[in-house]
C-alpha positions as CSV (number, residue, x, y, z in Angstrom):
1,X,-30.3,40.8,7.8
2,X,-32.4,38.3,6.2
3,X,-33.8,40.4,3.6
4,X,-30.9,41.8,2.8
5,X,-29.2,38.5,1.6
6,X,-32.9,37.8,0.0
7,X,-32.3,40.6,-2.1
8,X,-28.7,40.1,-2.8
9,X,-29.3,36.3,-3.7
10,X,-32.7,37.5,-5.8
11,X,-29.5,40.2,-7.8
12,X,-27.3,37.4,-8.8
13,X,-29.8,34.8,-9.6
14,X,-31.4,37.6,-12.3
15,X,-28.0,38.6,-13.3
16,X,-26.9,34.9,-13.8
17,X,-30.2,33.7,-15.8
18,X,-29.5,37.1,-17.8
19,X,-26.3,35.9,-18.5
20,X,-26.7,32.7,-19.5
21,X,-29.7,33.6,-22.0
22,X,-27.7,36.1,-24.0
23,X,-24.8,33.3,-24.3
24,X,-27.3,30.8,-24.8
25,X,-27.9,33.1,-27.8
26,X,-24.0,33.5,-29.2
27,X,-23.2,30.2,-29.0
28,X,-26.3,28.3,-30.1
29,X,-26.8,30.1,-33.7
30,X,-22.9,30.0,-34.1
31,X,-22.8,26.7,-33.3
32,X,-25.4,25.8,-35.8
33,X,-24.2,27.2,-38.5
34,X,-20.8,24.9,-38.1
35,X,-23.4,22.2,-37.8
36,X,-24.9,22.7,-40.9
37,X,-21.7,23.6,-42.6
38,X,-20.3,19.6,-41.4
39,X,-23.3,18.3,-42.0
40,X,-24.3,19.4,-46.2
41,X,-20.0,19.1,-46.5
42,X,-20.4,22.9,-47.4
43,X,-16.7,23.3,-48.6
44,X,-17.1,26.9,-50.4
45,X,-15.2,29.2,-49.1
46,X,-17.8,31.8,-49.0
47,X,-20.8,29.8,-47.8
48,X,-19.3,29.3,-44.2
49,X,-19.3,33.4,-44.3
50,X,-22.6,33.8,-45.2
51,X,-23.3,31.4,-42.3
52,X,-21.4,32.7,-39.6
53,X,-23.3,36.3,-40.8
54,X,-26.7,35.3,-40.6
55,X,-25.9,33.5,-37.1
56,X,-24.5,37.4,-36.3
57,X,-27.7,38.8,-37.2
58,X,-29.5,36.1,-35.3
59,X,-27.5,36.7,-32.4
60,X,-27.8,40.7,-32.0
61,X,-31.7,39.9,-32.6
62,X,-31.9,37.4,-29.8
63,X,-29.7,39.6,-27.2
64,X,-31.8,42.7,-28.4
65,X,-34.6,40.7,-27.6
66,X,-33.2,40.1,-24.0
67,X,-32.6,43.2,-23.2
68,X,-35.3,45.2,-24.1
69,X,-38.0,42.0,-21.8
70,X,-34.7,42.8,-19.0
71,X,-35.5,46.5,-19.2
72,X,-39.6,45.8,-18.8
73,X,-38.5,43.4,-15.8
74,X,-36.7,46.8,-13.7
């Protein structure tokens, strides 16, 4: 019985951490970019675009990235 909620507790501590990378990489690039935007008063209209974008690609990379070292880890 022990081993089985070793296991079970080992399942939701990987599924957690998983979790929290791939959000740790939406909200940290998205979050930077209205950081940057606040910060050089960016007040283009198509600047904050361009940002919010690149934060996009930075985000697929970085959850791409997660996946695929998930995948080695099974």
């Amino acid at each position: 019985m022990k081993e089985l909620d070793k296991k079970e507790k080992d399942w939701k501590v990987i599924a957690l951490v998983f979790y929290a990378k791939t959000t740790a990489w939406i909200l940290i690039p998205a979050l930077l970019s209205l950081f940057v935007k606040n910060f050089f008063n960016l007040n283009s209209q198509f600047i904050f675009p361009i940002l919010i974008g690149l934060s996009f690609g930075v985000s697929c990379y970085g959850i791409f990235k997660e996946v695929k070292n998930y995948q080695k880890s099974l």
